[in-house]
N, C-alpha and C positions, 0 to 999 in steps of 0.2 A: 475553609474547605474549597479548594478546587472547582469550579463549578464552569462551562462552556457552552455555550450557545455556537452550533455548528454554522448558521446562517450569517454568524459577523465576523466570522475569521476568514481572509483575504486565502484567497487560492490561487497556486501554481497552474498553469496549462502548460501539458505536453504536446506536442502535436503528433502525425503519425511518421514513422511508425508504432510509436509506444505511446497512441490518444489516447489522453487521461487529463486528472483534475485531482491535484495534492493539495489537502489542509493538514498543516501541524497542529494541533489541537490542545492538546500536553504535551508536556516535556519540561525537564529542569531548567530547559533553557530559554521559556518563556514563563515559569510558573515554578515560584522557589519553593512553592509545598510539595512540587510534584518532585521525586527522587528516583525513583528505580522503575521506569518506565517512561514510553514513549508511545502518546496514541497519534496516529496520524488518519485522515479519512481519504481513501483513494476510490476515486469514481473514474471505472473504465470507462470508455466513451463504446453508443450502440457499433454491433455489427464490425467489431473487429477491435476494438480497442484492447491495446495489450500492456502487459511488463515486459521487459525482457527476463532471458533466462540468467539468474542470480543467484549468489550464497552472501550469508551475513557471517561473517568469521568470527566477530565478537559476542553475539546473541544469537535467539532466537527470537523467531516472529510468527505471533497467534492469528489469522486471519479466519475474521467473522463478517460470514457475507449477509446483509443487510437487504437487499434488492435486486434485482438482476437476474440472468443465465449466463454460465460460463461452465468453461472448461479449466482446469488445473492441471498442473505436471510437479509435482514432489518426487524427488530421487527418481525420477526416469517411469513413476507411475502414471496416470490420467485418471483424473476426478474430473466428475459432474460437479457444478455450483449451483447453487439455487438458496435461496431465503433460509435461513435457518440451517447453516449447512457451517463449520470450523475445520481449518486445514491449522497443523502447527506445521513449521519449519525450523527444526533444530540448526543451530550453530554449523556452519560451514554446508547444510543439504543444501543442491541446485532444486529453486523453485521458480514458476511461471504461470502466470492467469491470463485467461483472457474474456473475452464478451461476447459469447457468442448470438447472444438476443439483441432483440430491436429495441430496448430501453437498459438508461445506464444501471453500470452493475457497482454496487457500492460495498466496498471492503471496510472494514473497519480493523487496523494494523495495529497490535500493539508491540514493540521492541520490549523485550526484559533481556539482561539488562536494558535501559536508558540509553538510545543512539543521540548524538548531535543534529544539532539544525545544519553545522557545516556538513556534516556527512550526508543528510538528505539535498541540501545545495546540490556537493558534486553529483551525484546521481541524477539531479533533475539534470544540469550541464551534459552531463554524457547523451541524456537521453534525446537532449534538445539536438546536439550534435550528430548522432547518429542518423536523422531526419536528412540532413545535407548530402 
């Protein structure tokens, strides 16, 4: 059984403008029990840490937010974030989070289907890139 200590898996840093902090958690492509999903854990960074505005073509992505205040945009809406709080993003919807409080906002992402590690690679890349 699958099982994950969030505190020993190595993290990505974004810087700004899209400050954050990616863990792959699960995935088939560290973990051969796991098949049809992808958990990742994304901590916005305080007072402005963001995504950018994005769609997943191949899936969607369940977002449960864990800690934090933020604000959300699904299909051109605006949500409030807060503890206890689930956005889903279907297949090809433009979505975006951001941080709008003084302490990190922590998402907890899961892909169904199953996205790649290379696929969150290039997206850290972009992200890193856009910073310059």
């Amino acid at each position: 059984m699958p099982y994950i200590d969030f505190s020993t898996v190595p993290s990505t840093k974004i810087g700004k403008p899209f400050e954050r902090e990616l863990k792959i958690l699960l995935s088939p492509d560290n973990n051969p029990e796991v098949r049809d999903f992808t958990l990742l854990l994304s901590t916005l960074a305080p007072d402005g840490g963001c995504t950018d505005l994005h769609t997943h073509d191949d899936g969607g992505e369940l977002m449960i937010f864990m800690s934090g205040r933020g604000r959300a945009w699904l299909d051109g809406i605006e949500y409030e974030l807060k503890p206890g709080v689930a956005i889903y993003a279907p297949p090809g919807v433009a979505h975006r989070t951001m941080n709008t409080g003084g302490e990190p906002l922590e998402i907890a992402c899961i892909f169904v289907p199953a996205i790649s590690t290379d696929y969150i690679a290039r997206n850290i890349e972009e992200a890193k890139k856009a910073r310059s």
